[in-house]
C-alpha atoms as one frame of an Amber mdcrd trajectory, in Angstrom:
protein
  54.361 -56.967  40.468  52.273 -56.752  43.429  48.750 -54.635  42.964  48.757
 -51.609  44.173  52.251 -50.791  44.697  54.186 -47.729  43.646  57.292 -46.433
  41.712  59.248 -43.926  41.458  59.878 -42.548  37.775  62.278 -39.775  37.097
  60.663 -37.119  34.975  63.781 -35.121  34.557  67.082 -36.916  34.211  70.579
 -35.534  33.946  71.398 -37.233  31.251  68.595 -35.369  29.391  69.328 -32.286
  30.017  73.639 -32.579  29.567  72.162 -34.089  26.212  70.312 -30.506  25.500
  73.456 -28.640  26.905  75.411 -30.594  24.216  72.695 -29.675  21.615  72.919
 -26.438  22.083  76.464 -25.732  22.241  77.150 -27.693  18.683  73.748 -25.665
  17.168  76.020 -22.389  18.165  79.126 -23.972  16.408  80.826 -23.583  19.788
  82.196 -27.196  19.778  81.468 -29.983  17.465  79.274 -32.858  18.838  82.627
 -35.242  18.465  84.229 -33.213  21.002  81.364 -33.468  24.130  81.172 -36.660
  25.774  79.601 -38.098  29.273  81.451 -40.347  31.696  84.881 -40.760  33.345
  86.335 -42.898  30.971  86.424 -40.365  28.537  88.500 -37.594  31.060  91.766
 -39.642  30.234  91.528 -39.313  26.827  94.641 -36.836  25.858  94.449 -34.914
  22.494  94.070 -31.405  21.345  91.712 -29.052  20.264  88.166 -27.771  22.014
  86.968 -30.963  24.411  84.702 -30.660  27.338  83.597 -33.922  29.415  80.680
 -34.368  32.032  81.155 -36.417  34.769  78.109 -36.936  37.276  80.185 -37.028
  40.669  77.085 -38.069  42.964  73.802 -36.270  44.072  72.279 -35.084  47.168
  68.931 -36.499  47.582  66.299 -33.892  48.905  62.638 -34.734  49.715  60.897
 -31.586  48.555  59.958 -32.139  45.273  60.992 -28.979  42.768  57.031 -28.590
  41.618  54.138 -29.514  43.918  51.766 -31.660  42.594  50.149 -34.708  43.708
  52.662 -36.922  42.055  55.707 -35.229  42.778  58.142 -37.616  44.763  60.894
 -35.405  45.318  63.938 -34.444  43.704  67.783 -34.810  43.609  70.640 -32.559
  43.294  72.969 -34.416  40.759  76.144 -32.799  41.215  78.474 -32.564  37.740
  81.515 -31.547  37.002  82.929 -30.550  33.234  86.474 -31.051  32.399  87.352
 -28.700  29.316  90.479 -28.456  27.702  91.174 -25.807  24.767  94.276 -25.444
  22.626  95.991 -23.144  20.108  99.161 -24.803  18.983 100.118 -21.387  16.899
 100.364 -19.076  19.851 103.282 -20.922  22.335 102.700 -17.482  24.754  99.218
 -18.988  26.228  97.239 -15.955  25.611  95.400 -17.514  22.675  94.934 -21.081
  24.632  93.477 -19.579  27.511  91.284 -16.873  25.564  89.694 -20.370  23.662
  89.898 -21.709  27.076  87.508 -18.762  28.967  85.427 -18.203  25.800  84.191
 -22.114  26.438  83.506 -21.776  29.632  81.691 -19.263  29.138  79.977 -20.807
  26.231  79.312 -23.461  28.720  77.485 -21.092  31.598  75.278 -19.401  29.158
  74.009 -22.244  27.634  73.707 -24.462  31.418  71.394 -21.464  32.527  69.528
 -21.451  28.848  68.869 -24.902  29.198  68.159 -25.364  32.632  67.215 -22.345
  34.223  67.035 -21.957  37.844  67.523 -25.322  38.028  71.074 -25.424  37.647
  73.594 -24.049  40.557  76.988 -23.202  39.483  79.834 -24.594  42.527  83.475
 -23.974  41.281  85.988 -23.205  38.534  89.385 -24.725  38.933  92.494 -24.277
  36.779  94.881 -27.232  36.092  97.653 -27.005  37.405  99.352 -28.339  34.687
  97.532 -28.978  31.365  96.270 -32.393  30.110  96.198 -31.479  26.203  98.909
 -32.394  24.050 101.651 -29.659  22.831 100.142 -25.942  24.409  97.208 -25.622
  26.299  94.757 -24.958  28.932  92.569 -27.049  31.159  90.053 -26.457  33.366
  87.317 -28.326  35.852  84.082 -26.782  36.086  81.517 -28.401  38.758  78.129
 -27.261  38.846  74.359 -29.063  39.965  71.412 -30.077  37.980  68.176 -30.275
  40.217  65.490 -33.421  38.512  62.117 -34.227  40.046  60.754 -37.793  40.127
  56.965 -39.021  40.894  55.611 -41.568  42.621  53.204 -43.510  40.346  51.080
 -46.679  40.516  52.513 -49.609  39.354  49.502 -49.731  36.790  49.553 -46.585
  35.808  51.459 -45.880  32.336  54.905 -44.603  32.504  55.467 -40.525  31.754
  56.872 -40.491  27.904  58.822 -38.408  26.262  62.404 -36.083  25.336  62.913
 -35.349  29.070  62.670 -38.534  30.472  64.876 -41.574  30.715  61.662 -43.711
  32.573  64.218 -44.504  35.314  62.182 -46.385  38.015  62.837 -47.046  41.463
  60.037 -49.648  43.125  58.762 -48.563  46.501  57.621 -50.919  49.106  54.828
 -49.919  51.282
C-alpha cells in the first residue's frame, strides 16, 4: 500500500439488496427461501413448484454518484434479470399455472420497489415460449436495474461497515 492513495468501496451492492428482496418475499410467505437463488448456474435447474432466479447480466457504469457528498465516487447501474417459473400440476388448462405465475411477479415488483425505491428501474417482462418446469407450467424472464453508489476513500481510512455493504474495493492510482 502506497500512502496516500485511494479506493473505491461500494456502499451499496447488489447482492445486498437481491438478499433483502429475498427477505422480504419469504417474510410474506410468497416463496420459501429454498426456492430464491443468485447466479446462472442455478437457471438450468428443472423442477416444479414456485422458483425465481437472479442473474446480474452486466452494469452500466455512470459517473454521477446517486447522493452528493464529498465521498461519493459514483455509481453503477447493475442490470438483473429474474427467471421465475410457477406450477400447478392439478389444473392441466394453464389458468391456475399462469395465475401463480402473474401473482409472483407481481409479488416480485412490489417488493423490488419496497426494497429499493427509486433506485430500481423496471426494463422488460418476457414469456417463455415454451416452459422450463417439469409436467404444467409457466415461465417467465423479468429484467430490471439496481442503481449502487461507491466512495472514494483513503487507503488509511477504515472501511464503511455494515448490512448494506459487501466492502468491495477497487484501488485507484493517481
Amino acid at each position: 500500500m502506497s500512502a496516500g492513495g485511494i479506493i473505491a468501496v461500494s456502499t451499496l451492492s447488489v447482492t445486498s439488496q437481491l438478499r433483502k428482496v429475498r427477505d422480504k418475499l419469504v417474510s410474506k410467505s410468497v416463496i420459501a427461501t429454498e426456492r430464491i437463488f443468485l447466479g446462472a448456474q442455478y437457471a438450468k435447474q428443472s423442477g416444479d413448484g414456485l422458483r425465481i432466479v437472479f442473474i446480474p447480466t452486466g452494469t452500466q457504469p455512470s459517473t454521477a454518484p446517486l447522493e452528493m457528498s464529498n465521498k461519493e465516487g459514483g455509481s453503477n447501474q447493475w442490470l438483473v434479470t429474474a427467471h421465475l417459473w410457477a406450477v400447478n400440476s392439478a389444473d392441466d388448462y394453464g389458468f391456475d399455472q399462469f395465475g401463480a405465475l402473474e401473482t409472483l411477479i407481481i409479488e416480485l415488483q412490489g417488493v423490488l420497489r419496497l426494497v429499493a425505491g427509486g433506485r430500481v428501474k423496471f426494463n422488460t417482462l418476457e414469456f417463455a415460449s415454451k416452459t422450463k418446469v417439469l409436467k404444467y407450467g409457466e415461465s417467465a424472464e423479468f429484467s430490471f436495474s439496481f442503481a449502487t453508489n461507491f466512495q472514494m476513500v483513503p487507503e488509511t481510512e477504515s472501511l464503511p461497515m455494515g448490512p448494506t455493504t459487501t466492502n468491495a474495493v477497487a484501488r485507484v492510482t493517481s
